[in-house]
BAFI-3210 file (N, C-alpha, C; in Angstrom, 3 decimals, decimal comma, padded with zeros to 6 digits):
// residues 136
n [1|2|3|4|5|6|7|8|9|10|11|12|13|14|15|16|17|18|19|20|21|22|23|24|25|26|27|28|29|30|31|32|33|34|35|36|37|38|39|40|41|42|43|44|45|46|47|48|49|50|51|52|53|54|55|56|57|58|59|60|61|62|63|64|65|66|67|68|69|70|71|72|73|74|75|76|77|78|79|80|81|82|83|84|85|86|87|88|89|90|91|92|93|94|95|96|97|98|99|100|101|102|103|104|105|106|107|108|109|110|111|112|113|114|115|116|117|118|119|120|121|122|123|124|125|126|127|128|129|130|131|132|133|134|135|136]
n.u [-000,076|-001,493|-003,997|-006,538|-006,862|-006,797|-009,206|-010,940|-010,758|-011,980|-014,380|-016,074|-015,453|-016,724|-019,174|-020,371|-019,737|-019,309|-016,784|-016,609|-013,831|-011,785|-009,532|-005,816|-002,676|-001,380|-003,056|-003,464|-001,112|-000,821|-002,953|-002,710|-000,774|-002,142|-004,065|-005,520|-005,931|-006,620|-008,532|-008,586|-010,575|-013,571|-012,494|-012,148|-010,321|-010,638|-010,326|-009,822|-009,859|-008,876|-008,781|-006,513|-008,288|-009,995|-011,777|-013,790|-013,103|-013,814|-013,057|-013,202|-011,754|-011,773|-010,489|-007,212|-007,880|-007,606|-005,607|-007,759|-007,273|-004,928|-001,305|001,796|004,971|008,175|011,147|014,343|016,394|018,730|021,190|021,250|022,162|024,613|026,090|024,654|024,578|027,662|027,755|026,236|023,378|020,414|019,485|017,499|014,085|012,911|016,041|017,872|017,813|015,827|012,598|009,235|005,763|002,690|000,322|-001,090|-001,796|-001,288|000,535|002,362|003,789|004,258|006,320|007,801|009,085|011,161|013,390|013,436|015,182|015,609|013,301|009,973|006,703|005,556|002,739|-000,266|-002,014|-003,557|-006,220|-005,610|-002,799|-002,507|-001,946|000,474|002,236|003,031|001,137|000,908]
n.v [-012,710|-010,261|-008,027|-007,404|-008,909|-011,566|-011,057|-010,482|-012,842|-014,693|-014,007|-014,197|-017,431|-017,910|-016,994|-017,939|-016,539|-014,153|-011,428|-007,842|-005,574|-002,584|-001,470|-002,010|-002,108|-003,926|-006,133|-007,128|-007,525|-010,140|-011,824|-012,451|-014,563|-016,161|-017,387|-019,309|-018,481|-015,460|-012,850|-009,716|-007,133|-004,842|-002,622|-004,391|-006,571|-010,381|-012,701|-016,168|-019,322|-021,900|-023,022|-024,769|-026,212|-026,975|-025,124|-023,213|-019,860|-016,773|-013,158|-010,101|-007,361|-003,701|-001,862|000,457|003,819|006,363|009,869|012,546|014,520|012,711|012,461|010,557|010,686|011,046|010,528|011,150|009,977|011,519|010,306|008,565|011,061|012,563|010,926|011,039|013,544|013,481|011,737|012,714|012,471|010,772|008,540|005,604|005,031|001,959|001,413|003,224|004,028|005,942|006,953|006,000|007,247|007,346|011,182|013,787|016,344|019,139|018,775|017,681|019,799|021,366|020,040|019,355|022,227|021,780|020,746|020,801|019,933|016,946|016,115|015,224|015,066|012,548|011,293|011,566|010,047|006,542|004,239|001,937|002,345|002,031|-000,086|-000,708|001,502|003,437|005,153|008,558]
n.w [015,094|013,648|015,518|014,198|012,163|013,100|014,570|012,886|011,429|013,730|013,937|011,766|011,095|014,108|013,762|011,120|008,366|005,989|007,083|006,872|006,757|006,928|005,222|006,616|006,486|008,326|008,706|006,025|005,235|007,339|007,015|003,881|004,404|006,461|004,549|002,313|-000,376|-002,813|-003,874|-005,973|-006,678|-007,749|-005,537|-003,470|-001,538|-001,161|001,169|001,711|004,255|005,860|009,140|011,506|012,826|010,737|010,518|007,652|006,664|006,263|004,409|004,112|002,756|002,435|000,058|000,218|000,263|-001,939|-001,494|-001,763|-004,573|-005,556|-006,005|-007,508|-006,103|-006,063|-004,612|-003,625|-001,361|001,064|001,381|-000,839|-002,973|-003,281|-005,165|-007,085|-007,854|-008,493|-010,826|-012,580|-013,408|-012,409|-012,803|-013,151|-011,576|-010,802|-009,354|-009,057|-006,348|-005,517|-003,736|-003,931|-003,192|-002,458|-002,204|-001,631|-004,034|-003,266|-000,493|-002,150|-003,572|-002,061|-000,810|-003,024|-002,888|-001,393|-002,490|-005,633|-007,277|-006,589|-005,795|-007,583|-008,917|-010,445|-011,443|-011,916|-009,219|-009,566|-008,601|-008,360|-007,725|-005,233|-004,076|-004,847|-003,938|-000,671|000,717|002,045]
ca.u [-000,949|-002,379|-005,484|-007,528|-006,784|-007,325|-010,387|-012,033|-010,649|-012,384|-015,925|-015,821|-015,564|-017,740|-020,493|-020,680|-020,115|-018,201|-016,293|-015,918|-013,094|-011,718|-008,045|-005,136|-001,710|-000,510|-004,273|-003,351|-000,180|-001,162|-004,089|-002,155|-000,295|-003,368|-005,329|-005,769|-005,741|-007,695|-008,514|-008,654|-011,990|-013,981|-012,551|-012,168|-009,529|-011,181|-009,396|-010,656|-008,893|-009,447|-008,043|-006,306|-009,168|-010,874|-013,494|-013,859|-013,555|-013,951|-012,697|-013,348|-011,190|-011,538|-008,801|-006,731|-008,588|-006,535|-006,595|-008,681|-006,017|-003,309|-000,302|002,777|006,077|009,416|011,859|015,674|017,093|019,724|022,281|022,089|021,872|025,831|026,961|024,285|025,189|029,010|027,605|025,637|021,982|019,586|019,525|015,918|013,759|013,986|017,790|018,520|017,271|014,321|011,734|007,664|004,658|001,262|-000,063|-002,208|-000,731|-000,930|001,372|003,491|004,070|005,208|007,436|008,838|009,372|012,393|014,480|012,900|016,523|015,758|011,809|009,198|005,769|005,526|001,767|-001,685|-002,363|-004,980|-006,863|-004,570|-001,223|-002,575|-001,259|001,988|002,852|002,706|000,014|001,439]
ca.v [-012,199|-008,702|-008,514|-007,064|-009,871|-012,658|-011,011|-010,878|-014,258|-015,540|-013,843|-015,187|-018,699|-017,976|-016,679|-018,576|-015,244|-012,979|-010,276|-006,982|-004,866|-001,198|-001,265|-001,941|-002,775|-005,290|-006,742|-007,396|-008,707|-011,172|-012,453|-013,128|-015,490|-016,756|-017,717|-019,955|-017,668|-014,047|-012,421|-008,037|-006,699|-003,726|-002,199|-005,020|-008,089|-011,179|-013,486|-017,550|-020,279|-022,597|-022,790|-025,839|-027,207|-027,320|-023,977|-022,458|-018,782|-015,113|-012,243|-009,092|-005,792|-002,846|-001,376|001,781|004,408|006,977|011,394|013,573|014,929|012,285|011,752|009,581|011,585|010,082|011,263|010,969|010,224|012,422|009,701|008,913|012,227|012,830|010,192|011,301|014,546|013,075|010,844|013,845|011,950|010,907|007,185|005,157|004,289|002,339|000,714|004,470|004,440|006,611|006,388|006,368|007,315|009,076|011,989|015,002|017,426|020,216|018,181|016,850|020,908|021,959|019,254|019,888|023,094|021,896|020,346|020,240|019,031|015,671|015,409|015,339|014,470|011,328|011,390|011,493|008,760|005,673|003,366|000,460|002,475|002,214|-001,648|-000,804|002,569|003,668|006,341|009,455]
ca.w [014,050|013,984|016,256|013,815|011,202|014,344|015,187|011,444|011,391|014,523|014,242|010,535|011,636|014,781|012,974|009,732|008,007|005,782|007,264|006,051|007,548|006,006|005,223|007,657|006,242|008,909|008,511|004,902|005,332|008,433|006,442|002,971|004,759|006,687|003,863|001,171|-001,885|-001,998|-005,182|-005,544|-007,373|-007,496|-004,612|-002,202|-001,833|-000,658|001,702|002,652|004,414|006,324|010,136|011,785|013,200|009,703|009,918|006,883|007,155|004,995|004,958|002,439|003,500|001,560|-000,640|000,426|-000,572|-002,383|-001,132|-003,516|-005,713|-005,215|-007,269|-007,124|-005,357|-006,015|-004,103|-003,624|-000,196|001,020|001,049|-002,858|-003,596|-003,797|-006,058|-008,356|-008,885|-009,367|-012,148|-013,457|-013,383|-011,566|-012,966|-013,090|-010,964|-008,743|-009,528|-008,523|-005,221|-004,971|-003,255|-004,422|-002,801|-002,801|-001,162|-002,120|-004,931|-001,993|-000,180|-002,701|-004,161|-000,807|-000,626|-004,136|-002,914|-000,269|-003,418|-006,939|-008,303|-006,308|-005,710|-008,570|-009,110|-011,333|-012,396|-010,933|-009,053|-009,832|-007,712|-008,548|-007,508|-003,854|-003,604|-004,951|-003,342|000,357|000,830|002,963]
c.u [-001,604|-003,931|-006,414|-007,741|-007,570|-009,137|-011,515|-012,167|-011,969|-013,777|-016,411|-016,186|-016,713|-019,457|-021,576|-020,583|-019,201|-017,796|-016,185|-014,424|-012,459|-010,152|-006,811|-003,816|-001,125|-001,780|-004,062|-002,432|-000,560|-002,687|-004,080|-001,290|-000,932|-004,022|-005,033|-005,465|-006,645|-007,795|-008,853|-009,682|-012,850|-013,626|-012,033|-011,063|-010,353|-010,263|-010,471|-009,480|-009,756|-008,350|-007,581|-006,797|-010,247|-012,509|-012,801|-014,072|-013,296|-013,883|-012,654|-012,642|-011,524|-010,359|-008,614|-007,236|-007,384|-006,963|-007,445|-007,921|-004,869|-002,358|001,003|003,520|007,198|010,520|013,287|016,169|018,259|020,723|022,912|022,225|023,851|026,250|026,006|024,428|026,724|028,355|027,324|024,342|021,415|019,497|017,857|015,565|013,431|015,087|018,072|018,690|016,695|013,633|010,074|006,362|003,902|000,901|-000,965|-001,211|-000,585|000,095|002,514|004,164|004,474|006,065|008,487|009,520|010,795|013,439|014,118|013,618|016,162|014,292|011,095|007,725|005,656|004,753|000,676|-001,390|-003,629|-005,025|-006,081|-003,074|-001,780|-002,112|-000,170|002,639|002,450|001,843|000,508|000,304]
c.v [-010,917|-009,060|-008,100|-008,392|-011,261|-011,958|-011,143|-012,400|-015,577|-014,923|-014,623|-016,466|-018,586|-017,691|-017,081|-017,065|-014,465|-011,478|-009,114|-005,802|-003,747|-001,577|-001,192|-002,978|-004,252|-006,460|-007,907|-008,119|-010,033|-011,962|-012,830|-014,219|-016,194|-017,614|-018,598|-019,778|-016,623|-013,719|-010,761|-007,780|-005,711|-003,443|-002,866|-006,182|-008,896|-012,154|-015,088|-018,539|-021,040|-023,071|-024,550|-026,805|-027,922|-026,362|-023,408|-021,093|-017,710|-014,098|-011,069|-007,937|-005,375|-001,900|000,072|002,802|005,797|009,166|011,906|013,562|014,492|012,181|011,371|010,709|010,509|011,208|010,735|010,790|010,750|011,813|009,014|010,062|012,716|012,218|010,189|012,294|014,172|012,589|011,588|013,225|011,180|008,815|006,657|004,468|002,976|002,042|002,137|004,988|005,072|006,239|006,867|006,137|008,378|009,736|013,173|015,760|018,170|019,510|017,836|018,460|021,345|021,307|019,457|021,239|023,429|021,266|019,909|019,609|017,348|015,298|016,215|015,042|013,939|011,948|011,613|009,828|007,802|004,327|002,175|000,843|002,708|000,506|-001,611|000,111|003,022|004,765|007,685|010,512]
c.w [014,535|014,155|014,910|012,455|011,935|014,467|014,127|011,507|012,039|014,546|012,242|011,283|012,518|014,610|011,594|008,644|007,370|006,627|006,751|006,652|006,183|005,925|006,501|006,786|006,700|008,857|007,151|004,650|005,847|007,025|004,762|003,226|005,631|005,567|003,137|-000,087|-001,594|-003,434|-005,211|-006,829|-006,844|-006,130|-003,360|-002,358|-000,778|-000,257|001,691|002,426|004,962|007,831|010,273|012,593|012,076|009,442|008,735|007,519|005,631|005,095|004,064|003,064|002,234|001,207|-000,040|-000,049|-000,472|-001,794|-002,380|-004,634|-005,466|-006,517|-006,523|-007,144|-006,121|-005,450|-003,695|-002,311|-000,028|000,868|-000,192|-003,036|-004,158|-004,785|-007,270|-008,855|-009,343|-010,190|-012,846|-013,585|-012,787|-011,603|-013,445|-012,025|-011,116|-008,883|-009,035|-007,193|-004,598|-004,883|-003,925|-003,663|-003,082|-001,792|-002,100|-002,857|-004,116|-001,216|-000,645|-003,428|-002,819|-000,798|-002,019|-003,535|-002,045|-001,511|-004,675|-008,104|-008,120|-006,137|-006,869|-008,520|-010,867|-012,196|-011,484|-010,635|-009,404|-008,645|-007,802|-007,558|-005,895|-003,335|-004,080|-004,452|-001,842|000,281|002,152|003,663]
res [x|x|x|x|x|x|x|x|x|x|x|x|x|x|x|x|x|x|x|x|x|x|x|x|x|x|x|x|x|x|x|x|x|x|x|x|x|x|x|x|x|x|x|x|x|x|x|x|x|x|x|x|x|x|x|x|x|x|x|x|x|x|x|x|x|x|x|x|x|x|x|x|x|x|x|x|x|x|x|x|x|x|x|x|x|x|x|x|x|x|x|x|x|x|x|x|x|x|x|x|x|x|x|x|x|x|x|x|x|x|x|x|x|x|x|x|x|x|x|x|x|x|x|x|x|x|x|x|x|x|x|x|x|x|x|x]
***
């Protein structure tokens, strides 16, 4: 288990006490399969289980927080990229095999700028599309 998940875990329990911890992917993983059930609200997902000695424990991380001016990328890896220009289009995402994440429009306009046939910007991003898209 990722220390930082173990260690919310175990001062939780040791303390009688909710946790709060800031965002950490493998945190999030390790501690959805820790827990009990968790629920995601203003901002925060809330974890509680209960260990195999029988402590109750709690655990609140806060959600990914998104850049200033992000928006969703999608982008084409170089190895579809041939058999979609044979077809003549691009297909849909995802069955097409592009990829989607966020990053800053400054970022994501330089990057258009190496192949704007195969990378796009989607949309702006929103506070929700930070649990379904990787953050760059």
């Amino acid at each position: 288990m990722n220390t930082v998940a173990a260690n919310a875990i175990d001062r939780s329990i040791s303390h009688t006490e909710i946790v709060t911890i800031d965002y950490d992917s493998d945190a999030a993983s390790d501690l959805s399969v820790e827990c009990d059930d968790n629920v995601s609200a203003n901002g925060v997902t809330e974890y509680w289980g209960t260990n195999d000695e029988g402590n109750e424990w709690r655990v609140h991380m806060r959600d990914q927080q998104l850049p200033e001016d992000a928006v969703i990328v999608e982008t084409m890896p170089d190895h579809h990229r041939g058999s979609h220009r044979a077809a003549g289009n691009w297909g849909t995402y995802p069955h097409n095999g592009a990829e989607r994440r966020i990053m800053s429009r400054s970022d994501a306009e330089a990057l258009l700028g190496d192949d704007p046939e195969y990378d796009r910007i989607v949309r702006d991003a929103k506070p929700a599309d930070a649990k379904r898209y990787e953050i760059a």
